[in-house]
VOPAGU-2260 file (C-alpha; in pm, 1 decimal, decimal comma):
REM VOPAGU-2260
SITE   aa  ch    i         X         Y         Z
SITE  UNK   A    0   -6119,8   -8930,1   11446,0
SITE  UNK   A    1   -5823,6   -9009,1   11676,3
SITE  UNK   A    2   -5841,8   -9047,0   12070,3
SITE  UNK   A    3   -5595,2   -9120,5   12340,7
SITE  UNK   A    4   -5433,3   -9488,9   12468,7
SITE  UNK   A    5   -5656,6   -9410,6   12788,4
SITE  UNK   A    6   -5959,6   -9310,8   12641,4
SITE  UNK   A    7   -5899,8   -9635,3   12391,8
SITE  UNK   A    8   -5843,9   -9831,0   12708,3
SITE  UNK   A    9   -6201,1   -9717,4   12864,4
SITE  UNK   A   10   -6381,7   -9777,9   12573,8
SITE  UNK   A   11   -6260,2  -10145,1   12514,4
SITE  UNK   A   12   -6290,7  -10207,6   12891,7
SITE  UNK   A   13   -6703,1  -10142,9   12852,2
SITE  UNK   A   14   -6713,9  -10462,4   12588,8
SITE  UNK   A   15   -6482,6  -10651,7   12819,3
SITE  UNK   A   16   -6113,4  -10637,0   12642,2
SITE  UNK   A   17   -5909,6  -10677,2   12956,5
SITE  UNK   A   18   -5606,8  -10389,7   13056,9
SITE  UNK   A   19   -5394,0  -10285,2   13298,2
SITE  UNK   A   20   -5473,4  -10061,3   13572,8
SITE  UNK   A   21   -5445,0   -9700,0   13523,3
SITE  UNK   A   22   -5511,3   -9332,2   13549,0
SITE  UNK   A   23   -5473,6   -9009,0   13317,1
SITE  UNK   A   24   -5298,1   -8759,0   13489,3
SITE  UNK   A   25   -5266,3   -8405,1   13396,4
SITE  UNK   A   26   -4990,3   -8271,4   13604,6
SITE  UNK   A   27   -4650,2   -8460,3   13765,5
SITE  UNK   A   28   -4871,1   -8388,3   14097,5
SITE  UNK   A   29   -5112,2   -8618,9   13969,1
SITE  UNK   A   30   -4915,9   -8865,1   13819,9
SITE  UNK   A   31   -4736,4   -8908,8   14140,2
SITE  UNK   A   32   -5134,2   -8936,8   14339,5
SITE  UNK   A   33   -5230,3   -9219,7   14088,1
SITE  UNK   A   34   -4885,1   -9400,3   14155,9
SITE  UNK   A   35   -4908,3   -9397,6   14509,4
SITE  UNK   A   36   -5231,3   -9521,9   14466,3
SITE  UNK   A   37   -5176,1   -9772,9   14251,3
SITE  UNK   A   38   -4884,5   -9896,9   14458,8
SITE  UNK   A   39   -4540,0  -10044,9   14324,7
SITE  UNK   A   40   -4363,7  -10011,0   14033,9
SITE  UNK   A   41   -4585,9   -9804,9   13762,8
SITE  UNK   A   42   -4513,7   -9684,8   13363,2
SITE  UNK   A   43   -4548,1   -9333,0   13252,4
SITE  UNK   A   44   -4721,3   -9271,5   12936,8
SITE  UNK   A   45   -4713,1   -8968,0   12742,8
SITE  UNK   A   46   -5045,2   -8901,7   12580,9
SITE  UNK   A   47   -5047,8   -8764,5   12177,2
SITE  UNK   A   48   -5202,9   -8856,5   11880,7
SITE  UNK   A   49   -4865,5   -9066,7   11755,8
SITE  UNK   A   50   -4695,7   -9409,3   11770,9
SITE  UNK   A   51   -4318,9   -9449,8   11840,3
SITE  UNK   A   52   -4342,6   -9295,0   12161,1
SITE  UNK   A   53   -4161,0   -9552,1   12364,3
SITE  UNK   A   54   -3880,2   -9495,3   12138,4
SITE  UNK   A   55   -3889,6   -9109,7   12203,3
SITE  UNK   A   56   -3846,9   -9127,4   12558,5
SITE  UNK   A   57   -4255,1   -9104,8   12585,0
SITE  UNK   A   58   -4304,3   -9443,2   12787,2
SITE  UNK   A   59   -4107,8   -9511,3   13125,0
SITE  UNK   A   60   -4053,0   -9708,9   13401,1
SITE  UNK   A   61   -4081,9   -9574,7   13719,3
SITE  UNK   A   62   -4017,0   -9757,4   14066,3
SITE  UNK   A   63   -4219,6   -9536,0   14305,7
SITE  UNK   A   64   -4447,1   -9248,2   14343,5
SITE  UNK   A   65   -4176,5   -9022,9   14367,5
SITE  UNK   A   66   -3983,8   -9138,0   14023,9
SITE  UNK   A   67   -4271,5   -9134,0   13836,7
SITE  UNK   A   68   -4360,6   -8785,0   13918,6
SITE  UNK   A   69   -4021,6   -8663,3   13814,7
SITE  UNK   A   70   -4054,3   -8853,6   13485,1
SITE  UNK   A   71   -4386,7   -8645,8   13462,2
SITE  UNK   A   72   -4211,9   -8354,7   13472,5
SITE  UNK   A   73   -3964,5   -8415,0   13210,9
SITE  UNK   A   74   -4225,9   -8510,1   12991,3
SITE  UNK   A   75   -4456,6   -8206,1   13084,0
SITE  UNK   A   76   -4145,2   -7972,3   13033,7
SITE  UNK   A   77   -4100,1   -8088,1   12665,1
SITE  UNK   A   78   -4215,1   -8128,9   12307,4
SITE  UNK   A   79   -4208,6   -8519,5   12230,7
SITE  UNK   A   80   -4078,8   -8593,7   11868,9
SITE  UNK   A   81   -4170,7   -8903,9   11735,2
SITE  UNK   A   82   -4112,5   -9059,2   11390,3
SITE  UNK   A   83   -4501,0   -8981,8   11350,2
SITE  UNK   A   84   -4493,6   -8607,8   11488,7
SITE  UNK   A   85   -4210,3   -8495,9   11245,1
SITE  UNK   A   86   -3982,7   -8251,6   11395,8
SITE  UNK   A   87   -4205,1   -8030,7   11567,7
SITE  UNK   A   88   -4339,0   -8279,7   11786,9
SITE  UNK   A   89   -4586,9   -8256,6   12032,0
SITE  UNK   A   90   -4673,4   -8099,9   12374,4
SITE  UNK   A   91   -4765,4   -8328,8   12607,4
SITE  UNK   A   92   -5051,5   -8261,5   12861,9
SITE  UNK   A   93   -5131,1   -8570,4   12983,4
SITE  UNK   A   94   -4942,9   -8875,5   13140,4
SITE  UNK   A   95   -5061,6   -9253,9   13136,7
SITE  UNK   A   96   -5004,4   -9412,6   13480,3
SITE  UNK   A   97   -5019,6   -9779,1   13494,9
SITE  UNK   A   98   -4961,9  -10116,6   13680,2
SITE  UNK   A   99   -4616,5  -10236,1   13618,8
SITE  UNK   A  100   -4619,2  -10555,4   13488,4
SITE  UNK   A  101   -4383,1  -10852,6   13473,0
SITE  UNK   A  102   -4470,5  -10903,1   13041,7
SITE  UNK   A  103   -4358,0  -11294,7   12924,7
SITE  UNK   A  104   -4475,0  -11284,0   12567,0
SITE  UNK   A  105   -4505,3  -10945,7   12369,0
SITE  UNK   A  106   -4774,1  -11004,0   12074,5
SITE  UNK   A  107   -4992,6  -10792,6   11829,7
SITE  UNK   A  108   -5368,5  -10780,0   11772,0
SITE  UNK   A  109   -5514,9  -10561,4   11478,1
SITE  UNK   A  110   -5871,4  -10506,6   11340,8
SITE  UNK   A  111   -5927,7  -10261,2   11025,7
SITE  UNK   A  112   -6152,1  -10290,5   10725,7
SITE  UNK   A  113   -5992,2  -10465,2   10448,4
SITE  UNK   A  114   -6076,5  -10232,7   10137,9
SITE  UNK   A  115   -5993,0  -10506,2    9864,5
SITE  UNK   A  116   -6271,7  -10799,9   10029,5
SITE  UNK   A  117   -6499,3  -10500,4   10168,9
SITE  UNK   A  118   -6493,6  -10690,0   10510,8
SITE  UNK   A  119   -6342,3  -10639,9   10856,7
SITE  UNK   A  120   -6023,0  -10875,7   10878,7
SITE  UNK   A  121   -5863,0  -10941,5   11216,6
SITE  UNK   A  122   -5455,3  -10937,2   11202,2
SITE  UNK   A  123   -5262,1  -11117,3   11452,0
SITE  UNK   A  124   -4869,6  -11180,5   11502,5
SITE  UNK   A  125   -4650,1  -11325,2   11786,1
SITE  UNK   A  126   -4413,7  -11011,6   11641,0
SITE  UNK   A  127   -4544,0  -10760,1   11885,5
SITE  UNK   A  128   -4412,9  -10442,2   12060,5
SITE  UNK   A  129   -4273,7  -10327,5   11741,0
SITE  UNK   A  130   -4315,1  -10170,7   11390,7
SITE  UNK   A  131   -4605,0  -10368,4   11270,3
SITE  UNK   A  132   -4567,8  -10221,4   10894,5
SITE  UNK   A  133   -4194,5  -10350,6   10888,7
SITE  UNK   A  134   -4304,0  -10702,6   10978,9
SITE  UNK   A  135   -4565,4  -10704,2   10708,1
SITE  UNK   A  136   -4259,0  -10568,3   10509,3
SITE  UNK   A  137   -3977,6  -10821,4   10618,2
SITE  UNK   A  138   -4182,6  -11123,1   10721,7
SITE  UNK   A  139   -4529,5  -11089,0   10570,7
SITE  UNK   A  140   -4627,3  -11464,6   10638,6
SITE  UNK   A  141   -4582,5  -11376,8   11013,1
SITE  UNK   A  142   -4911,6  -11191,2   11001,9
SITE  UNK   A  143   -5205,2  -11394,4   11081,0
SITE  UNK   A  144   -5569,7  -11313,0   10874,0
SITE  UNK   A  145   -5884,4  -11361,1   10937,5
SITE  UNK   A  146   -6136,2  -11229,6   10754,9
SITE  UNK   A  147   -6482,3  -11154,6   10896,5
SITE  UNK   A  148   -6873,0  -11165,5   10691,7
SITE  UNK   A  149   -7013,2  -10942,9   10864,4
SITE  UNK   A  150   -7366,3  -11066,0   10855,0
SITE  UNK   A  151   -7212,0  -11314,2   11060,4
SITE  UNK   A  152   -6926,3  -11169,8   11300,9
SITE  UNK   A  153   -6637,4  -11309,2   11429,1
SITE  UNK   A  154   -6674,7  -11643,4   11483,2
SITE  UNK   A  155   -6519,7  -11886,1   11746,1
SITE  UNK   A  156   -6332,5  -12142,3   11489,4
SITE  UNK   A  157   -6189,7  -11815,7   11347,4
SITE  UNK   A  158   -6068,5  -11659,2   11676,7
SITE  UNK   A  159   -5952,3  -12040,2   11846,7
SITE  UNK   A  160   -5754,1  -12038,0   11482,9
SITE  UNK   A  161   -5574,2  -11668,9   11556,7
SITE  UNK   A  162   -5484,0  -11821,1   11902,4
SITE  UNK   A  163   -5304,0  -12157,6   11785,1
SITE  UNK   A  164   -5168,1  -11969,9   11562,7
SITE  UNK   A  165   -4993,2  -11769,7   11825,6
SITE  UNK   A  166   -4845,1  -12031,6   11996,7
SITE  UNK   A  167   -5060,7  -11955,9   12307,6
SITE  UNK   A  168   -5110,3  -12233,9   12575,3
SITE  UNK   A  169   -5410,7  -12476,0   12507,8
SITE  UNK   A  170   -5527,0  -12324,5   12867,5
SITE  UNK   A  171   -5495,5  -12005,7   12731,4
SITE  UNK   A  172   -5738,2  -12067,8   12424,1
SITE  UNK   A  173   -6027,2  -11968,9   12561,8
SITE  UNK   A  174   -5991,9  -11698,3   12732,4
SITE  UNK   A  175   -5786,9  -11551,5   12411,3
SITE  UNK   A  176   -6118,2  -11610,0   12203,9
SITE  UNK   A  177   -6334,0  -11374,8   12447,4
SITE  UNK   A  178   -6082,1  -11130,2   12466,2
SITE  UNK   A  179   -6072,8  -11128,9   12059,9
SITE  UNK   A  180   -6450,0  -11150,0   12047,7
SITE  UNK   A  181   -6514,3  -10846,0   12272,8
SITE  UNK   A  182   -6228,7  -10661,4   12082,8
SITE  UNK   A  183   -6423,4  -10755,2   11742,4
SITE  UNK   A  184   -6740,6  -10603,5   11921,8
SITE  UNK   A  185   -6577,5  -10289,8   12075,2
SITE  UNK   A  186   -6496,8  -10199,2   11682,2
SITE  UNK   A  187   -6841,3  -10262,5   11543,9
SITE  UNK   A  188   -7035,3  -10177,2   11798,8
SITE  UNK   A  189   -6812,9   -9808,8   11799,8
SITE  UNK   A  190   -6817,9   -9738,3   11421,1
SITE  UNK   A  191   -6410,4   -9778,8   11482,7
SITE  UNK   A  192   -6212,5   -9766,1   11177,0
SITE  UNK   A  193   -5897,7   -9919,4   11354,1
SITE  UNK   A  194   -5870,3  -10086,2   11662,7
SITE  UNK   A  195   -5492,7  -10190,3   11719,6
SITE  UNK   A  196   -5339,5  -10358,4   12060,5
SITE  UNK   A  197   -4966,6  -10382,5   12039,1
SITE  UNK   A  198   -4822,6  -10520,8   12209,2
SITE  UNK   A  199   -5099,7  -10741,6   12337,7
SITE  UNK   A  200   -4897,1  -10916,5   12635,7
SITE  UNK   A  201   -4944,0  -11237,2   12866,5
SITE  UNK   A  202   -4817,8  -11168,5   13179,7
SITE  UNK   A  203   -4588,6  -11397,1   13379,8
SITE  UNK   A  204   -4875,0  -11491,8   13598,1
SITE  UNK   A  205   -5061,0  -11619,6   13286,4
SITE  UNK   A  206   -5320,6  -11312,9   13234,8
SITE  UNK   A  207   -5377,5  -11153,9   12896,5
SITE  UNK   A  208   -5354,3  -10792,8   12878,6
SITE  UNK   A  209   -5386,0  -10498,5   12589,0
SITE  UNK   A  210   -5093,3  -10335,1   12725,4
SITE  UNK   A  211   -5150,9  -10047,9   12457,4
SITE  UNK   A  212   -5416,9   -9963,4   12223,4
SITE  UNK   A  213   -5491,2   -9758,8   11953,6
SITE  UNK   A  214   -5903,0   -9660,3   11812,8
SITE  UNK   A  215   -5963,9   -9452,5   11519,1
SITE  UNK   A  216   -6383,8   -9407,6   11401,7
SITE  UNK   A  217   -6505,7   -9299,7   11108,1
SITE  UNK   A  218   -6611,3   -8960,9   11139,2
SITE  UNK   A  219   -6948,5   -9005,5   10916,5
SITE  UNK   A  220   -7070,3   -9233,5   11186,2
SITE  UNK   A  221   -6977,0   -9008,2   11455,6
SITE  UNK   A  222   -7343,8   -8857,9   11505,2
SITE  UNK   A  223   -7447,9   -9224,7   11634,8
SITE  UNK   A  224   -7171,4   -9152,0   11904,2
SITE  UNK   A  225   -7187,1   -8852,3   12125,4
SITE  UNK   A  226   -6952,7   -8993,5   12398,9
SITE  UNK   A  227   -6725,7   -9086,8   12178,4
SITE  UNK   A  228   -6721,4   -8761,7   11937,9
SITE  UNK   A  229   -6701,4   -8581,1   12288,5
SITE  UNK   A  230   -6343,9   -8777,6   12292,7
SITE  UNK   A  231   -6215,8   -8562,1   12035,0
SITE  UNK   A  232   -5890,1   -8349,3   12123,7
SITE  UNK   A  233   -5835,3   -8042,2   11934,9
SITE  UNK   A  234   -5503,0   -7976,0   12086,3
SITE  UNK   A  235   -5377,8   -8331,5   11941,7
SITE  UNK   A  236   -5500,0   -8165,4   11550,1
SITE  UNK   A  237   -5386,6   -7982,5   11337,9
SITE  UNK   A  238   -5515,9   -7611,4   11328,3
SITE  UNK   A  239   -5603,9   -7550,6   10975,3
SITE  UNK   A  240   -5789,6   -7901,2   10983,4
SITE  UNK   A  241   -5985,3   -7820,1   11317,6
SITE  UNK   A  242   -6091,1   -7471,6   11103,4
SITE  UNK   A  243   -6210,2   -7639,7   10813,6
SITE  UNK   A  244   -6400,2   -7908,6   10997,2
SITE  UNK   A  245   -6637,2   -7608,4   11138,9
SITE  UNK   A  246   -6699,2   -7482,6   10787,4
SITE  UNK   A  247   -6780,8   -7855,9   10651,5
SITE  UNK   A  248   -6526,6   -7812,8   10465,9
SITE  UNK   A  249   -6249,7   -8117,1   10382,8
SITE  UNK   A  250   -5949,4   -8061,3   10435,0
SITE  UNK   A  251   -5613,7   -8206,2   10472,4
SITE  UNK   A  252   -5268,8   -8027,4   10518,2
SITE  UNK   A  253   -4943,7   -8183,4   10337,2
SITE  UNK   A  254   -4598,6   -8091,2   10262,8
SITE  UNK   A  255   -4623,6   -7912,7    9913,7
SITE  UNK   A  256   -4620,6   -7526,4    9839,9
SITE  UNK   A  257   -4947,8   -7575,3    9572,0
SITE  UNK   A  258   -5274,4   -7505,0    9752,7
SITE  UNK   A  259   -5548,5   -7689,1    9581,2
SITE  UNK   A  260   -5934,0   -7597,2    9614,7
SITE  UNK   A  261   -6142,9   -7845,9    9430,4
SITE  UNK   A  262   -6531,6   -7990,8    9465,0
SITE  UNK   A  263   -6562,8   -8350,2    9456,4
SITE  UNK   A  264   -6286,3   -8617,4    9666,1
SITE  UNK   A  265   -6207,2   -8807,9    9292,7
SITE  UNK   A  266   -6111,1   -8463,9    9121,2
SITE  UNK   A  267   -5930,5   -8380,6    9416,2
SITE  UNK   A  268   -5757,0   -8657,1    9369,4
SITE  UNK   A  269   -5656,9   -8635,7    9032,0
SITE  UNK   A  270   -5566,1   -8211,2    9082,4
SITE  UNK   A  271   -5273,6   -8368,0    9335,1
SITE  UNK   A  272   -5187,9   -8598,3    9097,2
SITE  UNK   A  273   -5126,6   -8407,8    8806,0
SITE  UNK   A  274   -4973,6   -8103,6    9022,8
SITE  UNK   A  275   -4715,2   -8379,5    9104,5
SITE  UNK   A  276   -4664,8   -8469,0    8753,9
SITE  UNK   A  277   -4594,2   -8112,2    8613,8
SITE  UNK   A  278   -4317,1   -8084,3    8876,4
SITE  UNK   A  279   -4484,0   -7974,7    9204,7
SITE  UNK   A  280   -4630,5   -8089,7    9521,6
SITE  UNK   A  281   -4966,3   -8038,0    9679,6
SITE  UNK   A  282   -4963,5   -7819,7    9948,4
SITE  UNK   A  283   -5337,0   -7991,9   10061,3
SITE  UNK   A  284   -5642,6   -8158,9    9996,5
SITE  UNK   A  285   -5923,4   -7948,5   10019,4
SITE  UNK   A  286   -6271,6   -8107,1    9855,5
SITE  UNK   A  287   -6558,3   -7817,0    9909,5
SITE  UNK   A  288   -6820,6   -8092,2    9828,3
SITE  UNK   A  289   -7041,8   -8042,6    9524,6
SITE  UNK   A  290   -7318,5   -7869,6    9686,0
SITE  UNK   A  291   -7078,6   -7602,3    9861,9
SITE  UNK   A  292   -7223,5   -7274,7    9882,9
SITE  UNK   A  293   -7047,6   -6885,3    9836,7
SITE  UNK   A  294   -6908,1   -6836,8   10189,6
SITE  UNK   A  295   -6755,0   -7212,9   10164,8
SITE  UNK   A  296   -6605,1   -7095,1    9907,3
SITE  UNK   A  297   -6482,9   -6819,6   10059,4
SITE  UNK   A  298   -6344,8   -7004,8   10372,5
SITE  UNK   A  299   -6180,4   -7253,8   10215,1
SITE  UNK   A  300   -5996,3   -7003,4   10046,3
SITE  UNK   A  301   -5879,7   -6838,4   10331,1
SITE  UNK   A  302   -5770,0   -7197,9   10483,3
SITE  UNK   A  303   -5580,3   -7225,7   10180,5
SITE  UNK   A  304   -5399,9   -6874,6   10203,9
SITE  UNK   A  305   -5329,6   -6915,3   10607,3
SITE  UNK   A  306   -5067,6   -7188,8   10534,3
SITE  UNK   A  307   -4723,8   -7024,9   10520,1
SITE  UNK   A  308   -4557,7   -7283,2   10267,6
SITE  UNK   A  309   -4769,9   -7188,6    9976,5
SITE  UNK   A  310   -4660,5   -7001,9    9731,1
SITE  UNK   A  311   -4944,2   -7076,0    9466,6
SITE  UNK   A  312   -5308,5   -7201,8    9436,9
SITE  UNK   A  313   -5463,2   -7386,7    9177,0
SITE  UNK   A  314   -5857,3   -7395,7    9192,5
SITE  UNK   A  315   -6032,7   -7668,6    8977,4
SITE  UNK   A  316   -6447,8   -7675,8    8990,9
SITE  UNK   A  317   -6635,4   -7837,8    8762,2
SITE  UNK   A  318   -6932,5   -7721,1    8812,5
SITE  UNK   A  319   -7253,2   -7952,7    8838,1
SITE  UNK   A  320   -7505,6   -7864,3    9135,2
SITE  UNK   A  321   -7245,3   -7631,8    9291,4
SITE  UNK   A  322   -7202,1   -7360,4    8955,2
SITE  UNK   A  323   -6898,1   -7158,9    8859,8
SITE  UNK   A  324   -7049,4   -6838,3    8897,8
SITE  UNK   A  325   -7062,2   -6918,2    9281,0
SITE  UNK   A  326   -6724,2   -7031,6    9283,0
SITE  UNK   A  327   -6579,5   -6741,2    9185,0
SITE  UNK   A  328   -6818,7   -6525,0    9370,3
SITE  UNK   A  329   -6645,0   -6679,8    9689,1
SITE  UNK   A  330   -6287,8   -6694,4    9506,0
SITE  UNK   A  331   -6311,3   -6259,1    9423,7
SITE  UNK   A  332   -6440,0   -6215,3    9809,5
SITE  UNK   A  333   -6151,3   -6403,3    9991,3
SITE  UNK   A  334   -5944,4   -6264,7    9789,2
SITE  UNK   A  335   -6058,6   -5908,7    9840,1
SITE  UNK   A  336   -6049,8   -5936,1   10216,4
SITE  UNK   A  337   -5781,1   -6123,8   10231,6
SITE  UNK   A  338   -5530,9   -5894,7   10031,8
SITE  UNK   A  339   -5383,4   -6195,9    9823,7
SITE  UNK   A  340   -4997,7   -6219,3    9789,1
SITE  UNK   A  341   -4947,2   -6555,9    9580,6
SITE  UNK   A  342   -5109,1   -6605,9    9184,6
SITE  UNK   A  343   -5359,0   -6796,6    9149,4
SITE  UNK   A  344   -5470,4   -7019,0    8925,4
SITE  UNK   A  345   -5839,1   -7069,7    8822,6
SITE  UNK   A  346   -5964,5   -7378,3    8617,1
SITE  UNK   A  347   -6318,9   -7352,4    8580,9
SITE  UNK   A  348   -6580,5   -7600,9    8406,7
SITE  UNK   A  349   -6946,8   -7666,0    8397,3
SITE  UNK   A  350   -7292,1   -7500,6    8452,3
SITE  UNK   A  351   -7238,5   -7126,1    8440,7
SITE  UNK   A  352   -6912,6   -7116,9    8325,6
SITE  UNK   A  353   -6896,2   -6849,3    8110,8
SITE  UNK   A  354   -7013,2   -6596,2    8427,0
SITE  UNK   A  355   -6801,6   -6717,3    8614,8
SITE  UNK   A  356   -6505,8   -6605,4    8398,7
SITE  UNK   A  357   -6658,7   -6263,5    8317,0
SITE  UNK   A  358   -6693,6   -6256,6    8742,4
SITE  UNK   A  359   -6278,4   -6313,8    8788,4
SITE  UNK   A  360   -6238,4   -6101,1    8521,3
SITE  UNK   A  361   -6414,5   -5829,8    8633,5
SITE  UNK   A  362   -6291,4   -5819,4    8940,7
SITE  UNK   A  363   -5955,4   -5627,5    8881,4
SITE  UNK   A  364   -5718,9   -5945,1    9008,5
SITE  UNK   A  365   -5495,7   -6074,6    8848,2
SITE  UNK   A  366   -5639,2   -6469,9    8795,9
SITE  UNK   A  367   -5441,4   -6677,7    8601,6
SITE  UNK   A  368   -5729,3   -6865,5    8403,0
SITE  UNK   A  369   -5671,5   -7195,6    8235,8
SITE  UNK   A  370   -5842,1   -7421,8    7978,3
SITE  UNK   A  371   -5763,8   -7811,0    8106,4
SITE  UNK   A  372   -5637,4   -7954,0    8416,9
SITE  UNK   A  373   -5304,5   -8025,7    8199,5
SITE  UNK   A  374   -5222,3   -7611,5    8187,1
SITE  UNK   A  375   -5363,3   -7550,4    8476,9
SITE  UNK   A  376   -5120,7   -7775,1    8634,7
SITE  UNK   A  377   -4828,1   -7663,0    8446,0
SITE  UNK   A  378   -4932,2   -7278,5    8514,9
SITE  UNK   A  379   -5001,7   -7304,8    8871,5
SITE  UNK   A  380   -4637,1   -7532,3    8977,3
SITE  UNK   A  381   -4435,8   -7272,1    8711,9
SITE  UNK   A  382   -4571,6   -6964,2    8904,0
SITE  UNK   A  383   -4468,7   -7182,6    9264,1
SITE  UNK   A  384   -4127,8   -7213,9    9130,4
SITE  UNK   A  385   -4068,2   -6875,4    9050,1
């Protein structure tokens, strides 16, 4: 789950990680009430669920109360497109207002779970303010690593080490190592799957400052969380997604015209791989989980269908707890009440599988039934094309 710079910014502040002063806003009124209260010069920050903003004309200076509110209204009026929004963009309803600050150094901070080592590891880079993924590109030994046990947590050689390596003054040291220790906390503490300050600034008058930040949690820990899962903005998703969330359902939308329907993540995995090597693209991910039952079935169907860029579907069960016949119980309803327009393909394996051919058989559509993930592949991207 994704949330807001702001709401980032409050939840690091309760652990200590220091940042500028600020307010949401949700109207230019507003923004211009929180700049006159916070006095001075003050930033406008657009508020979606994508980086690059600053770059899109989402993140601007303003010298007074009255500036900033008519920057608020530009970016109220507008969809912002960002290299991470695609085309469509978003619509912005809320504005960042913050302190402006006089910024010496620019510098990025980075904490994610390192797959490879199975262990936190805490990036750092005197590189900040931009593209972190083209520095690791261009100039990989410019990223700093530290890698974190954690039975044992961050500790302070490993956090004095990320802030020589920074250049930062020897004054500086320690108050760098509590601000990377309470960041280190805010993740674990949070369940966060990503916690990312860039840039992470000293100011001119020698303070140290997450000037941005960015927190993403893993969503099977979000039941530990209730503030934080109350965080969640449904505006900043993705429609189809929000849907299938309230069925349990898994479910990703990409950029193919093959819906896919399959029960387990690693088959899932494999059905958009091989889709991709007959020719076509995955128009999703959609895992129904192995003990999905009839009317998952049926909704993730529907999901499927309500995406106007497919033009076929493959489905490909194997059926172990959850069994075939239920599969295409669910497959035959959403289909019935859906009045389907595209073929579909059915691939069908496991306990029950012989009813659950007689059932799409029987049910006077016209399934496209296949043998091995290798035809039903081929099938399903031919009958796209054409």
């Amino acid at each position: 789950m994704k949330i807001h710079e702001y709401q980032a910014k409050q939840t690091l502040a309760k652990f200590g990680v220091a940042t500028p002063r600020g307010e949401v806003a949700y109207s230019p009124e507003e923004a211009r009430t929180v700049a006159e209260r916070l006095g001075g010069a003050v930033v406008v920050k657009a508020q979606i669920h994508a980086g690059g903003r600053g770059k899109a004309g989402g993140v601007k200076l303003a010298r007074d109360a009255s500036e900033a509110e008519r920057i608020a209204i530009e970016m109220f009026s507008k969809r912002l497109v960002t290299i991470q929004t695609g085309p469509e963009g978003r619509v912005v309803r809320r504005v960042l207002i913050e302190e402006g600050l006089e910024v010496a150094r620019e510098l990025y901070l980075g904490l994610v779970i390192d797959r490879d080592s199975a262990r936190p590891v805490f990036m750092a880079s005197s590189e900040g303010g931009v593209e972190i993924e083209v520095v690791a590109a261009e100039h990989p030994e410019q990223i700093l690593k530290e890698f974190i046990d954690p039975a044992l947590g961050l500790q302070p050689f490993q956090a004095r080490k990320l802030a020589f390596g920074l250049a930062l003054n020897a004054k500086l040291v320690n108050e760098a190592v509590r601000f990377f220790s309470s960041l280190y906390q805010a993740m674990i503490a949070t369940d966060a799957s990503l916690v990312e300050i860039n840039p992470f600034v000293l100011t001119r008058d020698g303070r140290l400052l997450a000037l941005d930040a960015k927190m993403n949690f893993d969503d099977n820990a979000l039941y530990r969380h209730k503030d934080i899962r109350e965080l969640r903005d449904l505006d900043e998703e993705d429609p189809l997604e929000v849907k299938a969330s309230s069925y349990s359902l898994n479910y990703i939308r990409l950029d193919g015209n093959v819906g896919c329907m399959v029960n387990g993540a690693g088959l899932a995995m494999a059905t958009m791989d091989i889709i991709q090597y007959a020719g076509g693209r995955p128009a999703n991910f959609l895992d129904v989980g192995g003990g999905a039952n009839e009317e998952q079935v049926r909704h993730g169907f529907e999901i499927i269908l309500s995406d106007a860029h497919v033009r076929a579907v493959l489905i490909n069960i194997f059926g172990g707890i959850m069994r075939c016949d239920i599969v295409a119980n669910g497959v035959v309803a959403a289909a019935k009440s859906l009045g389907i327009k595209v073929p579909v393909v059915v691939r069908l394996e496991g306990t029950n599988v012989e009813l659950g051919h007689k059932i799409l058989r029987d049910s006077g559509l016209n399934f496209t039934v296949a043998s091995g993930m290798k035809e039903a592949a081929e099938k399903v991207v031919g009958l796209a094309k054409n």
